[in-house]
C-alpha positions in Angstrom: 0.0 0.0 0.0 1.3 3.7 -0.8 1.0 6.0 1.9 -1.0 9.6 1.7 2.4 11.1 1.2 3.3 9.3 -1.6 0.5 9.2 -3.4 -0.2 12.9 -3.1 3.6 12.6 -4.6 2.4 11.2 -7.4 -0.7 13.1 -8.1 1.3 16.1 -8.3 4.0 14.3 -10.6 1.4 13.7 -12.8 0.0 16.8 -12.8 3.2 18.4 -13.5 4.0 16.3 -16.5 0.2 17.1 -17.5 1.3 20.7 -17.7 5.0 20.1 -19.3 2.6 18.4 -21.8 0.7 20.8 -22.2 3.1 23.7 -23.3 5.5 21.5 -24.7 2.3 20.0 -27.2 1.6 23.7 -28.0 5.2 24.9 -29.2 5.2 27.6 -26.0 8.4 26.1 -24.5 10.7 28.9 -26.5 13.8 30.5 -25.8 12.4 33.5 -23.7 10.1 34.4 -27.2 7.1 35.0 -26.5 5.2 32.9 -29.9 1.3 32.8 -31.1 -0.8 29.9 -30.3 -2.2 28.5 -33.4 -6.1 27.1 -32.1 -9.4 28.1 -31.8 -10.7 30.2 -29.0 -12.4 27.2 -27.6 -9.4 25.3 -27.4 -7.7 28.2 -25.4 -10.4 28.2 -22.9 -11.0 24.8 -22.2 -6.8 24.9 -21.9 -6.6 28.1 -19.6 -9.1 26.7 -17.0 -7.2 23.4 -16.9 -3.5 24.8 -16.8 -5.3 27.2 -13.7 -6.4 24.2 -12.0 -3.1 22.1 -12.3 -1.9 25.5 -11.0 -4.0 25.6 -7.9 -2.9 22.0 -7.3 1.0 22.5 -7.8 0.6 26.4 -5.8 -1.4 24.4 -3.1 1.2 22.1 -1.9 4.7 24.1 -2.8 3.7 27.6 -2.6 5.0 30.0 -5.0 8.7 30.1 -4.3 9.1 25.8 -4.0 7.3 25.5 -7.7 8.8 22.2 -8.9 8.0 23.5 -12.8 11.1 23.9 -14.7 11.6 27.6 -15.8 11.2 26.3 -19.5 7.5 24.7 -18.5 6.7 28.3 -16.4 8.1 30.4 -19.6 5.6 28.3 -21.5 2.6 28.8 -19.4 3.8 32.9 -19.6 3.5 32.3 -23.2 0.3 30.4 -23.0 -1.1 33.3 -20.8 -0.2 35.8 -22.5 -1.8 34.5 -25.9 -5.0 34.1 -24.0 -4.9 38.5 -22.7 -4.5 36.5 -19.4 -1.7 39.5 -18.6 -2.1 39.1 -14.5 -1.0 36.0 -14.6 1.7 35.8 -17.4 3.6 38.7 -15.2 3.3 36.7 -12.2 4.9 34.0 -14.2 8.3 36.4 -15.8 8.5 38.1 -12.6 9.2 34.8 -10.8 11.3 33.3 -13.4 13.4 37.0 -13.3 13.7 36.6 -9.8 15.4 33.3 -10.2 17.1 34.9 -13.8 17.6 38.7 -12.7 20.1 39.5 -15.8 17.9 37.2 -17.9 17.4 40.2 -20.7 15.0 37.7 -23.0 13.3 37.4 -19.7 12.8 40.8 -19.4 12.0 42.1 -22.7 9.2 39.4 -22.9 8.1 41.4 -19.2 8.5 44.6 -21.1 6.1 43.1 -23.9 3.3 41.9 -21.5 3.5 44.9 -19.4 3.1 46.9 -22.8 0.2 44.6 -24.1 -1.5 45.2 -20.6 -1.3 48.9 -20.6 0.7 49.1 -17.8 3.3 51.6 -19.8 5.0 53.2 -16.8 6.2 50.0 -15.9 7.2 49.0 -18.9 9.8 52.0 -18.9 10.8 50.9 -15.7 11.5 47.3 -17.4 13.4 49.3 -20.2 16.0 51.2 -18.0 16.1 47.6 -16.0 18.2 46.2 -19.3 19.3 49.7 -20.1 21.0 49.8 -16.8 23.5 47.1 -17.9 23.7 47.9 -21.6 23.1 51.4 -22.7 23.9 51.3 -26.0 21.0 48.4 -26.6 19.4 50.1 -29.7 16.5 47.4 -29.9 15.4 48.6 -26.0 16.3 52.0 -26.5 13.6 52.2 -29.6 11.5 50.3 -27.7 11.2 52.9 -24.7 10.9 55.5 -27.0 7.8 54.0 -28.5 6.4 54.0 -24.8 6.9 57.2 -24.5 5.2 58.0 -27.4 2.3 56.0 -26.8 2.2 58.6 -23.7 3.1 61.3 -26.0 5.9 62.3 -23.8 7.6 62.8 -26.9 10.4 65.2 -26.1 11.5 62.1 -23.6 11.0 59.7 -26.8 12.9 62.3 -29.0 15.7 61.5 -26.4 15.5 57.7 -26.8 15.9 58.2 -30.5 18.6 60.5 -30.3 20.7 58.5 -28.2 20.1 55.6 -30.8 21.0 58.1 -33.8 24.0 58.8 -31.4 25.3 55.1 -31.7 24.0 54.5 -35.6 23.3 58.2 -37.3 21.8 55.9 -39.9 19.2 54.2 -37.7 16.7 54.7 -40.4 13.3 53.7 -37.8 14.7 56.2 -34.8 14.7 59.0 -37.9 11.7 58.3 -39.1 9.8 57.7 -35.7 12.1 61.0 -34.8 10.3 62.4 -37.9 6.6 61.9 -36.7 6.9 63.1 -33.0 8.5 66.5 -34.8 5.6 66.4 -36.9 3.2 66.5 -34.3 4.7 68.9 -32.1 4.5 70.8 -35.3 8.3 71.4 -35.7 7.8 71.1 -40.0 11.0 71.7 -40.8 12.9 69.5 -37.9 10.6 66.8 -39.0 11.0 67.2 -42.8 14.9 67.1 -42.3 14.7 63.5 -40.5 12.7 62.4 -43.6 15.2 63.5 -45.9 17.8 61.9 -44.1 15.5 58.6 -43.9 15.4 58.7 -47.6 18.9 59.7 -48.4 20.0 56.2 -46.7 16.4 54.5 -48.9 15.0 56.1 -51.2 11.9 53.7 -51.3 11.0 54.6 -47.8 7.0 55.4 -49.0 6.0 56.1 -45.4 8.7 59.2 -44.9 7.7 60.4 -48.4 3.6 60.2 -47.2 4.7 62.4 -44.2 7.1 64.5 -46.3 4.2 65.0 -48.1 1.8 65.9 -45.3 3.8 68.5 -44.0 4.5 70.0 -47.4 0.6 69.9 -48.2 -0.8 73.6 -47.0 2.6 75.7 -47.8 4.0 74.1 -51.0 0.7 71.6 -52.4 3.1 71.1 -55.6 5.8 69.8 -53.6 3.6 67.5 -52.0 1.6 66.3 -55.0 5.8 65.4 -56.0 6.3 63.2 -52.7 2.7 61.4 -53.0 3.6 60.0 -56.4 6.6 59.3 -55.0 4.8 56.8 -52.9 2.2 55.6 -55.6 5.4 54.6 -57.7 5.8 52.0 -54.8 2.0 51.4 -54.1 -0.2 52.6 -56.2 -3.6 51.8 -54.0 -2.3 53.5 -50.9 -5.5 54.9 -50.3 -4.3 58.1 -47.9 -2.2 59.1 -50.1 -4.0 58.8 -53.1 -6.6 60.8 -51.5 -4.2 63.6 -49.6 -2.7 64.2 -53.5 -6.5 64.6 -54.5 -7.0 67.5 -51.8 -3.5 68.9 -53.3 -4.6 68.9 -56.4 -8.0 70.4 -55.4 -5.8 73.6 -53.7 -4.2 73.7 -56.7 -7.7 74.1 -58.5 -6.7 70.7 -60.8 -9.8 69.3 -60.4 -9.5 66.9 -62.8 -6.5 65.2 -61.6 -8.3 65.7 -58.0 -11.2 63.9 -59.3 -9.1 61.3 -60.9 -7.3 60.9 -57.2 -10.8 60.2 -55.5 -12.2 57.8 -58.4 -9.1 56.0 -57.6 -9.4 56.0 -53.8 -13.2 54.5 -54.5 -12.5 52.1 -56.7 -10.7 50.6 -53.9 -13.3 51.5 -51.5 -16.3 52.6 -52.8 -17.8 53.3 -49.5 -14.8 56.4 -48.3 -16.4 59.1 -47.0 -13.8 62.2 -47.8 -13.6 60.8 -51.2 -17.0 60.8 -52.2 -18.0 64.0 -50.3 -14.7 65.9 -51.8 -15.9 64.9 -55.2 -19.2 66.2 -54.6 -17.9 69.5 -53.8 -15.4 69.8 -57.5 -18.3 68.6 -59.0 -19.8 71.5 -57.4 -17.3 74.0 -58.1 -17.3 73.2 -62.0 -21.1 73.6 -62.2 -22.1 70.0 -62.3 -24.8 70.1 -59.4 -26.6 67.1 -60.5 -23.7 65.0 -60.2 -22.2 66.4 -57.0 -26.0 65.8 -55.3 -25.5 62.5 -56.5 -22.1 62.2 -54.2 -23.2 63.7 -51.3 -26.4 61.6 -51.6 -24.1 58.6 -51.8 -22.5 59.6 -49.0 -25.5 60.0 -47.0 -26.5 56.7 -48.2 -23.7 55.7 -45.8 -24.0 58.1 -43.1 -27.2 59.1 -43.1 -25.9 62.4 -40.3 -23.2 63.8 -42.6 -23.5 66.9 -42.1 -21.4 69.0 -44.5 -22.9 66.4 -47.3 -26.6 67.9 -45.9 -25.4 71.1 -46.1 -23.6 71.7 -49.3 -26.9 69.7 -50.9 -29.1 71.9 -49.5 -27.2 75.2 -51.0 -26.7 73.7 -54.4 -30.7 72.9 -53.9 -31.4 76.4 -53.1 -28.9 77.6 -56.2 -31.4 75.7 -58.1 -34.5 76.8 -57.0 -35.2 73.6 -55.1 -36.0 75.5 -52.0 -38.2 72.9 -50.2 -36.1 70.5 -50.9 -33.2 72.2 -49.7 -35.0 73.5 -46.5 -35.3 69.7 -45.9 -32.2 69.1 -45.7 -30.9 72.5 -43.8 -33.7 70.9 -41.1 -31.7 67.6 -41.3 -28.5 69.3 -40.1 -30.2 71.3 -37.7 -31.8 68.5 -36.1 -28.0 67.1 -35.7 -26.2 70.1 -34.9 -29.1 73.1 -34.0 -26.6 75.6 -33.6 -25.2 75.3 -37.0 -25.1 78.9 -38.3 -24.0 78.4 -42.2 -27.0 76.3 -42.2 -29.3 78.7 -40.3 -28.6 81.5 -42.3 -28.9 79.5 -45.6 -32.6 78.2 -44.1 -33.0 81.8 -43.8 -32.0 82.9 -47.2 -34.6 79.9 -48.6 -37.3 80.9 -46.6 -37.1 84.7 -47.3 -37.5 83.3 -51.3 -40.5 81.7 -50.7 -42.1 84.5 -48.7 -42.1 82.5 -45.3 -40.8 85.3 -43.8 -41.3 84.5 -40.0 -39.4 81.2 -40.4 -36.8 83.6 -41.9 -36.4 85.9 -38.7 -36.5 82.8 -36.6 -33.2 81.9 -38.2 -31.7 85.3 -38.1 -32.6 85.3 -34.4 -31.2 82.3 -33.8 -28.2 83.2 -34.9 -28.1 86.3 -33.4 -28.7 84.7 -29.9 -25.4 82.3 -30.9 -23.5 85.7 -31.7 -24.6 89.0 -30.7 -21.9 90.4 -33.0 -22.5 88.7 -36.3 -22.9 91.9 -38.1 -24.0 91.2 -41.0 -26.8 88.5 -39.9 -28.2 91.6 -37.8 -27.8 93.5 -41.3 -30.0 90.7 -43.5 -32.1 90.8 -40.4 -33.1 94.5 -40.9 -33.4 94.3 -44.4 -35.7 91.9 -44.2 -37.8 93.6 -42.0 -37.7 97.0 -43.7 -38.9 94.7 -47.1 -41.9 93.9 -45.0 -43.0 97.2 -43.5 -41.3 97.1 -40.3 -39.5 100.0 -40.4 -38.4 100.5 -37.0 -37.4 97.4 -35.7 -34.9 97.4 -39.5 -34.0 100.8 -38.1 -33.1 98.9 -34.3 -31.1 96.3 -36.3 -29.2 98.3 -37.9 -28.2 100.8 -34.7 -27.3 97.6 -33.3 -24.3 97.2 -35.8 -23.6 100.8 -35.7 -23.4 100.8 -32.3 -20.1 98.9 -32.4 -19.0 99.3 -36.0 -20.0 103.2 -36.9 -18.1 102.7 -40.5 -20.2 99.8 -41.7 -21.6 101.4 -44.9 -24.1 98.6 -45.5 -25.6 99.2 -42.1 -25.7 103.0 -42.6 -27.3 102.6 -46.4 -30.0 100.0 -45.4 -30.4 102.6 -42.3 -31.0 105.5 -44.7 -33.0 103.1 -47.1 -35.5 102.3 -43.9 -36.0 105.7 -43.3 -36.5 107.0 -46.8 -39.6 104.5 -46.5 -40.6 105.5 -43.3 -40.4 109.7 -44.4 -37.7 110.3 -42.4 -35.8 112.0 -45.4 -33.7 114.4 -44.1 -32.1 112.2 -41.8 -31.9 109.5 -44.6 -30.2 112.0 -46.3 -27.8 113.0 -43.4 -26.7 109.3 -43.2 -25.9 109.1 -47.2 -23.7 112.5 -46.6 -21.9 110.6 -44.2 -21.2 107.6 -46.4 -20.0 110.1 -49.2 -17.7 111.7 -46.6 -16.3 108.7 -45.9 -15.5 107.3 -49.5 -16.9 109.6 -52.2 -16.8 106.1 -54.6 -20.3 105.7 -52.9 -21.7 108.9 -55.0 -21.5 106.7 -58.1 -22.5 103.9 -56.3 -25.8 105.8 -54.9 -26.7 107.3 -57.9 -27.2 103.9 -59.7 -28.9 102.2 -56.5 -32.7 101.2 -57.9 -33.7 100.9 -54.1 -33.5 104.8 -54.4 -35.4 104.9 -57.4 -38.3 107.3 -56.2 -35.5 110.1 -54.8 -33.8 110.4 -57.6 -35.8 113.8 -58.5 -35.6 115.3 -54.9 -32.7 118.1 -55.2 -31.1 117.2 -52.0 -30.5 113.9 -53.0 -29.7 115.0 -56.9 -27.1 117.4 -55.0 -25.7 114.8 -52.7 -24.5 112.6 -55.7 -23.6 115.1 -57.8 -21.6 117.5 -56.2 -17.7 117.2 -55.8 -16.7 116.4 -52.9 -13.8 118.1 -51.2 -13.2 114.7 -49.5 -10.5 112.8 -50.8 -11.1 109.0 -52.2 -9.6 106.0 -50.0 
């Protein structure tokens, strides 16, 4: 007969070999590399609640620190662990293997790897400068903690990182380039552009430094960029951002049809991008092709159904073309999204002033008046809205608003003097024209040939007004 000892001796031998099994069956008994199971998420499951259980058993009897497992069988359950997002447990596992290895460096860059898979980013620096500590010059963990302090976006601390790589290999063509995009988005251009340049001096075929090169070249020099996107195209020719940036280049540029040509491109390979189809719509706008730019922006609202720039410009090519219900449809569509969306409200405004619904029209103004107090020349339409339907004095109000703050604004004081001509207030209509004169006598040509003052046109004052010289000299 075996005794308790004994036997519980042997359960635990067989559970061990179980696991050793286990992870030696699945290829995760490596060299300190952590590897990729290849099974089904099943499999994993049904695996990771057995390996916890042989666990328990083993944990139950030695403890932690008297774990019979070989350091090759606990790497492989790390492995395992980790392939499984299990990231407690896979540390717990390194750190008691590095306890037993402290200068074990795989050891620790697989800790570094878990701890960065897990989030935990601070400690992976601290992992970093562990190895770092005994090998400064390791460029592979010197590019890592860079990288983690990007992710961070300490960036002047991963700019560091990189330099001291570029210190030991000037020609460390990933701590450039990754140099190259922390400059970029601390907005140093021209730092950044230089660490592309060298990137590409040491490879020409680099695509990704010529994409940035290109995105930093794109608002100042467009041509420049458009040369360093088909830079990239020469390699891959269906990079989809950067056949699309060179179509917003081209668009600056006004080369709409290479622009277009950039965006059919870009949709061929996906026919459902967004800034594609919506940036076609407006060329197609710009060259007069309405019909076919509504078309794009309705195929992009076939897709997102709350564009609301897509909305928007539909509605104003709507209203360009008389469509004014139809466009008010969709100004209501945006403004259900986004109510305080002033280009819209004003356009809404514009719409309903053409079909008479002139009460929707102030609604609009007043809304956006309420947004901004100070948007002159909403307060301006505003007035001469109200003046067009008999309401003199409040026009009058609207326009003292604007002069209140902005005594020069010559459309205020003309729709002011227009208002008052209607009301009978003529002198004082005409006192406000002899100020405009005063101001910029170009505005006696410009008066005498306004039809609004049609009926005034035989009263002397006025006949004087814009014909006299003035003794004011012209801006």
């Amino acid at each position: 007969m075996y005794s308790d000892i004994e036997k519980s001796n042997f359960q635990l031998s067989l559970v061990t070999g179980i696991i050793n099994d286990i992870v030696r069956r699945m290829s995760l008994v490596t060299s300190f590399e952590l590897t990729k199971i290849e099974s089904t998420s099943d499999e994993k499951k049904k695996t990771e609640s057995l390996l916890l259980l042989y666990e328990k058993l083993i944990l139950n009897k030695y403890g932690v620190r008297n774990n019979p497992l070989s350091v090759e069988t606990k790497f492989g359950l790390c492995n395992f662990f980790y392939n499984v997002k299990n990231f407690d447990r896979s540390l717990e596992l390194i750190e008691d293997i590095i306890k037993s290895q402290p200068h074990n460096t795989k050891a620790i860059y697989c800790k570094i790897i878990i701890e960065e898979s897990s989030n935990r980013l601070e400690q992976a620096i601290k992992s970093c400068e562990r190895i770092l500590h005994v090998d400064n010059k390791n460029i592979y963990i010197l590019q890592q903690k860079g990288m983690l302090f990007s992710k961070l976006t300490r960036r002047e601390e991963a700019i560091e990182c990189f330099d001291h790589i570029l210190e030991i290999n000037p020609r460390h063509t990933l701590a450039l380039y990754n140099k190259g995009v922390l400059l970029s988005e601390m907005t140093r251009r021209e730092e950044a552009i230089e660490c592309f340049d060298r990137v590409l001096a040491i490879n020409v075929n680099h695509a990704s430094s010529w994409y940035n090169k290109g995105m930093l070249l794109s608002e100042a020099n467009p041509q420049k960029a458009i040369e360093c996107f088909d830079r990239v195209l020469a390699i891959n020719v269906n990079h989809i951002p950067t056949l699309y940036n060179k179509g917003l280049a081209c668009e600056s540029l006004e080369r709409f049809d290479m622009s277009i040509m950039c965006y059919d491109a870009v949709l061929r390979i996906n026919e459902s991008h967004l800034a594609s189809l919506f940036h076609r719509g407006v060329i197609l706008a710009k060259v007069g092709l309405a019909e076919s730019a509504i078309a794009s922006f309705d195929h992009v609202l076939g897709i997102n159904p709350r564009h609301t720039l897509a909305l928007y410009n539909k509605g104003v090519l709507l209203s360009e073309m008389t469509r004014r219900e139809e466009a008010i449809e969709c100004f209501d569509r945006v403004l259900a999204i986004n109510v305080n969306h002033i280009p819209t409200l004003y356009n809404k405004g514009l719409a309903c002033e053409s079909l008479d619904l002139f009460e929707d029209a102030l609604r609009c103004y007043d809304r956006i008046i309420e947004i901004d107090v100070n948007y002159e020349n909403i307060l301006c339409q505003k007035g001469r809205l109200l003046s067009s339907i008999g309401k003199h004095s409040e026009a009058i109000e609207c326009f003292d608003n604007i002069l209140a703050s902005n005594p020069s604004n010559t459309n205020a004081l003309y729709y002011k003097s227009c208002a008052m001509l209607k009301e009978g207030r003529k002198e004082e209509s005409f006192d406000i024209l002899e100020t405009m004169i005063s101001m910029d006598s170009r505005y006696r040509d410009v008066l005498r040939d306004e039809r609004d003052l049609e009926p005034f046109k035989v009263d002397s004052r006025f006949m004087k007004l814009v014909t006299k010289e003035s003794s004011v000299l012209s801006k």
